[in-house]
C-alpha positions in Angstrom: 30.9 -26.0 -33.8 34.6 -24.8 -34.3 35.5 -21.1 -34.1 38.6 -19.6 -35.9 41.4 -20.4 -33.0 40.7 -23.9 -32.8 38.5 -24.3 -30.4 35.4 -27.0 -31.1 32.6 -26.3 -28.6 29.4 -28.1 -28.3 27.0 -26.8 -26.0 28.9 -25.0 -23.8 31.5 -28.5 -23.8 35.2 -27.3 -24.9 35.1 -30.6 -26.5 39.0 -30.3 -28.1 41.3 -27.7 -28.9 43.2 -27.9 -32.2 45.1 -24.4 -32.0 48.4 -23.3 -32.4 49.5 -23.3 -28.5 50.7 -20.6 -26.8 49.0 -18.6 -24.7 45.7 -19.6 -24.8 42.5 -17.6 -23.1 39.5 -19.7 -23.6 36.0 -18.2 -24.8 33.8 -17.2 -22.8 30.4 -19.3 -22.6 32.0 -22.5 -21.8 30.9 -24.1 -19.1 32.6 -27.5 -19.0 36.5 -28.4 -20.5 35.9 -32.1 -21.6 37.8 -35.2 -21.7 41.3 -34.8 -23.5 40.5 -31.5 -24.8 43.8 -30.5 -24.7 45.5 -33.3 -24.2 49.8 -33.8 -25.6 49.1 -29.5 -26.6 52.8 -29.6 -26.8 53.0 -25.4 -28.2 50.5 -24.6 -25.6 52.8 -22.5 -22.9 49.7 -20.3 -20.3 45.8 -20.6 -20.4 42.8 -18.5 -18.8 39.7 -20.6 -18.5 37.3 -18.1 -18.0 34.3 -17.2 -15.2 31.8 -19.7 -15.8 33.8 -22.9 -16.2 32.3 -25.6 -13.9 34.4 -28.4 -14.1 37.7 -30.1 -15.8 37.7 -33.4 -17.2 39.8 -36.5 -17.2 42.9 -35.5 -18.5 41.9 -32.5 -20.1 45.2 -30.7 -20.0 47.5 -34.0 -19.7 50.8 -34.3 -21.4 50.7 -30.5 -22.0 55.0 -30.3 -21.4 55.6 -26.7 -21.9 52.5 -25.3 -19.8 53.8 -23.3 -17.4 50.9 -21.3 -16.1 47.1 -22.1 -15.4 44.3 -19.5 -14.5 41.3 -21.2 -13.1 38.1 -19.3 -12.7 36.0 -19.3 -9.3 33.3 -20.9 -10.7 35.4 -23.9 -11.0 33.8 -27.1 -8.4 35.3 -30.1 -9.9 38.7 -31.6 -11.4 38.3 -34.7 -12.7 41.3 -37.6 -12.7 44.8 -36.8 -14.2 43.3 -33.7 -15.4 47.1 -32.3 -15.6 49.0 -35.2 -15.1 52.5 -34.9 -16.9 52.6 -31.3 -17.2 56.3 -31.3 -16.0 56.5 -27.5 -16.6 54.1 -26.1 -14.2 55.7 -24.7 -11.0 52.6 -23.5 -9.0 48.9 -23.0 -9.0 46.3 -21.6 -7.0 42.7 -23.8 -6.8 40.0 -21.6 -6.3 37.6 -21.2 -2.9 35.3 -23.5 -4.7 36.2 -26.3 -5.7 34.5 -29.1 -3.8 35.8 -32.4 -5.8 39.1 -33.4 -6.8 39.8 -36.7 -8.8 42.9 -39.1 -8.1 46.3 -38.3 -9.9 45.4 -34.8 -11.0 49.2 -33.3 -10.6 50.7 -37.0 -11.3 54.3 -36.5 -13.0 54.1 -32.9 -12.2 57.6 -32.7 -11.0 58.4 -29.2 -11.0 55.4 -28.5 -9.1 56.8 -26.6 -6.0 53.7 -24.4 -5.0 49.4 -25.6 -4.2 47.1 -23.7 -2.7 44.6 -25.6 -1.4 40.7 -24.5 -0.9 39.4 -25.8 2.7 37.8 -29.2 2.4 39.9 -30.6 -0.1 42.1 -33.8 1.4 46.0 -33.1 0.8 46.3 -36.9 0.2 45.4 -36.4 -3.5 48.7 -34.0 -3.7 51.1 -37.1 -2.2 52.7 -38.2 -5.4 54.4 -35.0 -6.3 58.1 -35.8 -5.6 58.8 -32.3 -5.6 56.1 -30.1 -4.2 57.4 -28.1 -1.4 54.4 -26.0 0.1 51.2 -26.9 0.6 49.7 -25.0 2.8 51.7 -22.1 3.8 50.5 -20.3 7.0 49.2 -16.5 5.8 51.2 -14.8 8.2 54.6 -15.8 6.8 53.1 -15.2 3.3 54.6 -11.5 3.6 58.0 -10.1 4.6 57.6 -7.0 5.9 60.0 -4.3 6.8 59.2 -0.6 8.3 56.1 -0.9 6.3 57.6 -1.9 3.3 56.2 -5.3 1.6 59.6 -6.6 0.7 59.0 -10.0 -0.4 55.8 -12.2 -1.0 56.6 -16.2 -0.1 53.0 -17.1 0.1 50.8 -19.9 -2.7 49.0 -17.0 -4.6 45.6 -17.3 -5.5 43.9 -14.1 -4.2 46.3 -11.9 -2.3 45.1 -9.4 0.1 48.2 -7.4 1.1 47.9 -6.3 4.6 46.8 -2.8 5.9 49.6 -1.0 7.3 51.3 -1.9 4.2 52.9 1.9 2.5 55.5 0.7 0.1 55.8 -2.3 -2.1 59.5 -3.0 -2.4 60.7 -3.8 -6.5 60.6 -7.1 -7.7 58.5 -8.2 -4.5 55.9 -10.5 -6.3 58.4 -11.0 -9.2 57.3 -14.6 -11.2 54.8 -15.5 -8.6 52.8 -17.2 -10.9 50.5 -18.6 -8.7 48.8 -15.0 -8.6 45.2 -14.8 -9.5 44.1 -10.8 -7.8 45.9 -8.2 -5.8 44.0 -6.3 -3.0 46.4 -3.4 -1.7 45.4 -1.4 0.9 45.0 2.2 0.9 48.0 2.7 2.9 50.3 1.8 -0.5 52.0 5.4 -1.9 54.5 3.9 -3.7 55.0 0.7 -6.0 58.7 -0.9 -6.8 59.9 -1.5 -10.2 59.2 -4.7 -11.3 56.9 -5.2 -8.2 54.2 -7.7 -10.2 56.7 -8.4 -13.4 55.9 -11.7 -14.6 53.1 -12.4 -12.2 51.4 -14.6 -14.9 48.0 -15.7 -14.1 47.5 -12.4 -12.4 44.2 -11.1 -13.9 42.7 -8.1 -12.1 44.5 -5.0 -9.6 42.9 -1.8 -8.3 46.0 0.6 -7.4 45.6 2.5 -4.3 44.4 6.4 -4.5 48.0 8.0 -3.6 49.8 6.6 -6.1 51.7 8.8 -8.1 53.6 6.6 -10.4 53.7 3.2 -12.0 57.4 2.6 -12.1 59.0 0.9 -14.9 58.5 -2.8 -15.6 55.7 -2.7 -12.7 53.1 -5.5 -14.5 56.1 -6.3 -17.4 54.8 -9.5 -18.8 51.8 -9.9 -16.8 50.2 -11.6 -19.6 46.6 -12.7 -18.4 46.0 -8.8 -16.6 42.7 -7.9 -18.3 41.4 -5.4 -15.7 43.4 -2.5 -14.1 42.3 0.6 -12.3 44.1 3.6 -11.8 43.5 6.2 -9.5 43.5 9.8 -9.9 46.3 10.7 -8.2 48.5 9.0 -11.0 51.0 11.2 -12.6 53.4 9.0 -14.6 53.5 5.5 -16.4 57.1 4.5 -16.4 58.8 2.7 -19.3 57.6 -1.4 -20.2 54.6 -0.6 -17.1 52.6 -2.8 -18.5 54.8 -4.4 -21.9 53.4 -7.7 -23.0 50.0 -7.4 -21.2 48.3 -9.3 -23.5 45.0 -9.8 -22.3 44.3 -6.0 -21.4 41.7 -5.1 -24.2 41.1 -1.3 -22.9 43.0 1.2 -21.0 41.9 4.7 -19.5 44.8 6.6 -18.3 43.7 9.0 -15.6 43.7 12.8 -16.2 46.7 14.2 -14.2 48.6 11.8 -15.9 51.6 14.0 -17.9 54.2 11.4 -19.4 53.8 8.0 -20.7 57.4 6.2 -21.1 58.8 4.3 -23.9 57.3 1.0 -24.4 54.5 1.2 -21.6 52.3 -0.5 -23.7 54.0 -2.1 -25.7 52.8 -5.3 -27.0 49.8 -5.9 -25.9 48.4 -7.2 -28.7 44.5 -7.7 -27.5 44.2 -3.7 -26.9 41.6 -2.4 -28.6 41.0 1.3 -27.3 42.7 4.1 -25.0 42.0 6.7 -23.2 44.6 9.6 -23.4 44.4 12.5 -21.2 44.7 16.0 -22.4 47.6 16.4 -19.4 49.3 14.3 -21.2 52.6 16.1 -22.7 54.7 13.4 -23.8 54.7 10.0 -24.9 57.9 7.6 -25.4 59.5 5.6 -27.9 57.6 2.5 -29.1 54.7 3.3 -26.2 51.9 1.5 -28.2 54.7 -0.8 -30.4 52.9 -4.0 -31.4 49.3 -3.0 -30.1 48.1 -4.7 -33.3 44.3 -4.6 -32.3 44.1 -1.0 -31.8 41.7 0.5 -33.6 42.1 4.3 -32.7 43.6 7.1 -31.0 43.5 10.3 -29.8 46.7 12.6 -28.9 46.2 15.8 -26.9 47.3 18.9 -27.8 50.0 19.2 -25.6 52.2 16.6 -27.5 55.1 18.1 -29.9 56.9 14.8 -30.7 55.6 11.2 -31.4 58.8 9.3 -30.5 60.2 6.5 -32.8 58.5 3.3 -33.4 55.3 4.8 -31.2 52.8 3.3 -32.9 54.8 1.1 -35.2 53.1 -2.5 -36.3 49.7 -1.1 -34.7 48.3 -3.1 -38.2 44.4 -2.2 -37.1 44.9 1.1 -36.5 42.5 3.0 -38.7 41.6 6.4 -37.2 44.5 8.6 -35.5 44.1 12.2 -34.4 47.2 14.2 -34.1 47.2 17.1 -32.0 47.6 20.5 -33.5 50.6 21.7 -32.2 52.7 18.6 -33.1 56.5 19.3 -34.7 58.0 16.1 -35.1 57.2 12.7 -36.2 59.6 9.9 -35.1 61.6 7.3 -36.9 59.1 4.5 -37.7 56.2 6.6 -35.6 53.4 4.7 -37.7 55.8 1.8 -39.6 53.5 -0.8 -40.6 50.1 0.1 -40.0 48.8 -1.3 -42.2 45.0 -0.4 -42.0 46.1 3.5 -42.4 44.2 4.9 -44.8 44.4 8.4 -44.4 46.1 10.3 -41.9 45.6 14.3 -41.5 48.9 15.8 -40.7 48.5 19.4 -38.4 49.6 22.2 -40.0 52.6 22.9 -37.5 54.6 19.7 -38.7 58.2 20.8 -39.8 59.7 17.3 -40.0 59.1 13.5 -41.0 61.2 10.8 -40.1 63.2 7.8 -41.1 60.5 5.2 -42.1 57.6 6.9 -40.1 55.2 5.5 -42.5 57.2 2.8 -44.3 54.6 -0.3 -45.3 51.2 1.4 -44.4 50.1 -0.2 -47.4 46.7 0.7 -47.6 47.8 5.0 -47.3 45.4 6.3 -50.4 46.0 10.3 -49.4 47.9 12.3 -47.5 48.1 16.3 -47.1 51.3 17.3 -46.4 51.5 21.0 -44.4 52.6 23.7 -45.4 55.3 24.3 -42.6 56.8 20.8 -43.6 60.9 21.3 -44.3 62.2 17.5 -44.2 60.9 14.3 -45.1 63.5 11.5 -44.1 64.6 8.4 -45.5 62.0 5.9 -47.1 59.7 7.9 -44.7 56.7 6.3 -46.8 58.5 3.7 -48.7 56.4 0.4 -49.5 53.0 2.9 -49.2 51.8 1.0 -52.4 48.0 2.5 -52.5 49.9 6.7 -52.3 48.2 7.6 -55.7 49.1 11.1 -55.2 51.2 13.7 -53.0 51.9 17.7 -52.8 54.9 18.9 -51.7 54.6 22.1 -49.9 56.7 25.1 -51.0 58.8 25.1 -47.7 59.9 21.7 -48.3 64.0 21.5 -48.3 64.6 17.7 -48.2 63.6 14.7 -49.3 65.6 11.7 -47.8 66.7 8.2 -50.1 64.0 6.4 -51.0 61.4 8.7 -48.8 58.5 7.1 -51.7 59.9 4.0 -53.1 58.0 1.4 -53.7 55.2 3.6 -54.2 53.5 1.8 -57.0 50.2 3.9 -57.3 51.7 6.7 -57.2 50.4 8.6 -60.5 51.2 12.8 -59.7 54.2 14.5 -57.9 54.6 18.0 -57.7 58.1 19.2 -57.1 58.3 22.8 -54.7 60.7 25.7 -56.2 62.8 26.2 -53.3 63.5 22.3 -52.7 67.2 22.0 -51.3 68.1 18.1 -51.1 65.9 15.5 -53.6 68.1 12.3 -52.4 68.7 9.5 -54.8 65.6 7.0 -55.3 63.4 9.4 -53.4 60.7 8.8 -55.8 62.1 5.8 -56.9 59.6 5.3 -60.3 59.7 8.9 -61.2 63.7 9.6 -61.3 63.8 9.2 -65.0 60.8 12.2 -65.2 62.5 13.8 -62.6 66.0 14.3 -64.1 64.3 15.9 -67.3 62.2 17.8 -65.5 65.6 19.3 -63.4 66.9 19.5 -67.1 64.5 21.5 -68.5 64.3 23.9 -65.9 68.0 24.8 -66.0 67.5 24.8 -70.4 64.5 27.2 -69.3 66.9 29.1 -66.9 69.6 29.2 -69.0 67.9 30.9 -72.1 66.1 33.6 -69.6 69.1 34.6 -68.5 70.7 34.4 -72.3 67.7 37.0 -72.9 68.0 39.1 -70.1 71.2 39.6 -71.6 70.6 40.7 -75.1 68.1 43.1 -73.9 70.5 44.6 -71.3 73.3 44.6 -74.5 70.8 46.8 -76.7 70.5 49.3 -74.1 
């Protein structure tokens, strides 16, 4: 059997991967990674073997060159020989608790191999032939540096980390690139987190963050790309910008109520997230916040939100269903830019303004009701919207930016508003011709009221 990212899977056997590389999460139901199933992956840079996997096989990941990272489940009791000899780009890893056989050569020509953890039981003399591995097995205590209860700098293998109790502030960038990093236990001591505290942490797949916290400063999990569980607790009031930017395995998110601001690109690009939660405390939300969540179906904004900032949801190509709240005012610059799953989209009454390309190449937009309090609608603000077959301008409407509908192709039916200040050259870019003679004839039609109005007045 092969599914559609290249994996071939027989029985629970990963038998070979044929993908495109990158990072790479493996399905779950596997149970064994055979013989040279990835073997010379030369694209393939992270991978996530998930809960279940029993064992590895001769030289299943050899010759992979540019894999840097490795997540290896718990289940995991056997590496078989060379199983990642020659991957010269991987700097640490963490074997899990337990693993209870280890074949000959595993690491061999892993030369930029620095960092092992080692489960107990398992003879260091299979780790000899790394030229360049430097700890082994690092004594817990010196693990942590810590300063006036403040964790300010993690030294120890990774693996499972349980920070120590006492612990009340985690200093920035204290676990920055500690790839080695499989689960974070903080005690309940922790009030404050660093920026950058876990950025880059790259086989770190699950944290539960101390009730107490208040804030998740900015860049806190930034690029912490096999995070697919996080809990946050109640006390949470703010999500700082990039939190949790290029988070690619999180696949749902609930932000706690209490929470009132969500900072420019929080969420940004992670790609696997399918759903979130969004709080009605929630008052405002940041520039490209949910940029390139391109697996998001859905979402709800709460009525306390005025503005959707530029590029917010921009490139979300799933998105299907939004909800805006009632009382919103402004839509950003590229807000909704190519989602291209849009279909419809109900626009609150209260909107006054549209901006620069906030629905430029939402290609599959069939209708959309534009309110009545609507004034300007900005540059090719739904330009490349090929399925708009139709649009009514409300009567407050005052502008209509270059381009705001070219490339509009279905559009069949435009109705121009009387007061309409500004119509901006190529606005409706296969109806200027109709246009222009329209704008004619109104001023003939003007011209020769007026011309009346004037005899009658003369034969008074």
């Amino acid at each position: 059997m092969s599914d559609t990212n290249g994996f071939v899977i027989e029985n629970g056997v990963l038998v070979k991967y044929a993908g495109p590389g990158g990072d790479v999460v493996v399905p779950k139901g596997v149970t064994v990674i055979g013989r040279r199933a990835f073997r010379n992956c030369g694209g393939m840079t992270s991978v996530i073997l998930p809960e279940g996997v029993e064992s590895v096989g001769e030289e299943a990941f050899a010759r992979c060159k540019r894999l840097k990272s490795v997540s290896l489940p718990d289940s995991l009791t056997a590496v078989d020989n060379r199983a990642f000899a020659g991957c010269r780009s991987l700097t640490t890893i963490a074997l899990p608790e337990g693993l209870n056989s280890i074949g000959t050569d595993v690491f061999l020509g892993c030369n930029n191999l620095r960092s092992i953890s080692l489960p107990k039981g398992i003879n260091s003399d299979a780790f000899e032939k790394i030229t360049g591995l430097t700890s082994l097995h690092p004594e817990k205590e010196n693990a942590f540096v810590i300063q006036d209860g403040v964790l300010v700098e993690y030294r120890g293998p990774g693996g499972e980390v349980v920070v120590p109790e006492g612990v009340t502030a985690i200093e920035r960038r204290a676990f920055l690139h500690c790839d080695g990093i499989t689960g974070i236990s903080l005690p309940k001591s922790v009030t404050f987190i660093g920026a950058g505290a876990f950025c880059d942490c790259s086989s770190l797949r699950s944290i539960t963050l101390p009730n107490g916290l208040t804030s998740v400063e900015p860049n806190t999990f930034c690029g912490c790309r096999h995070l697919s569980s996080i809990n946050m607790p109640l006390s949470l009031n703010h999500i700082g910008s990039n939190a949790f930017s290029g988070c690619i395995c999180l696949t749902h998110i609930t932000i706690p109520a209490g929470v009132t601001s969500i900072s420019r690109s929080a969420f940004s690009d992670c790609n696997r997230l399918t759903h979130i939660t969004i709080p009605d405390s929630v008052k405002s939300i940041g520039s490209s916040a949910f940029h390139l969540c391109s697996s998001l179906t859905s979402v709800t904004i709460p009525d306390g939100v005025t503005t959707i900032g530029s590029f917010t949801f921009a490139y979300c190509r799933s998105l299907t269903d939004v909800d805006l709240p009632k009382g919103l005012k402004t839509i950003g610059a590229g807000a909704f830019r190519g989602c291209a799953s849009l279909r419809s989209i109900k626009l609150p009454e209260s909107l006054e303004m549209i901006g620069i390309s906030a629905f430029k190449n939402c290609s599959n937009l069939q209708s959309i009701v534009l309110p009545k309090c609507l004034r300007n609608i900005g540059m090719s603000a739904f330009e490349g919207c090929a399925n708009l077959q139709s649009v009514a301008l409300p009567k407050e409407l005052k502008i209509i930016g270059i381009g705001a509908f070219e490339g509009c192709t279905s559009l069949q039916c435009v109705t121009l508003p009387e007061g309409l200040n500004a119509l901006h050259f190529g606005a409706f870019e296969r109806f200027t011709d109709l246009i222009r003679e329209k704008r004619r004839q109104e001023r003939v039609t003007q011209d020769r009221q007026r011309s009346r109005r004037g005899r009658r007045a003369d034969r008074r």
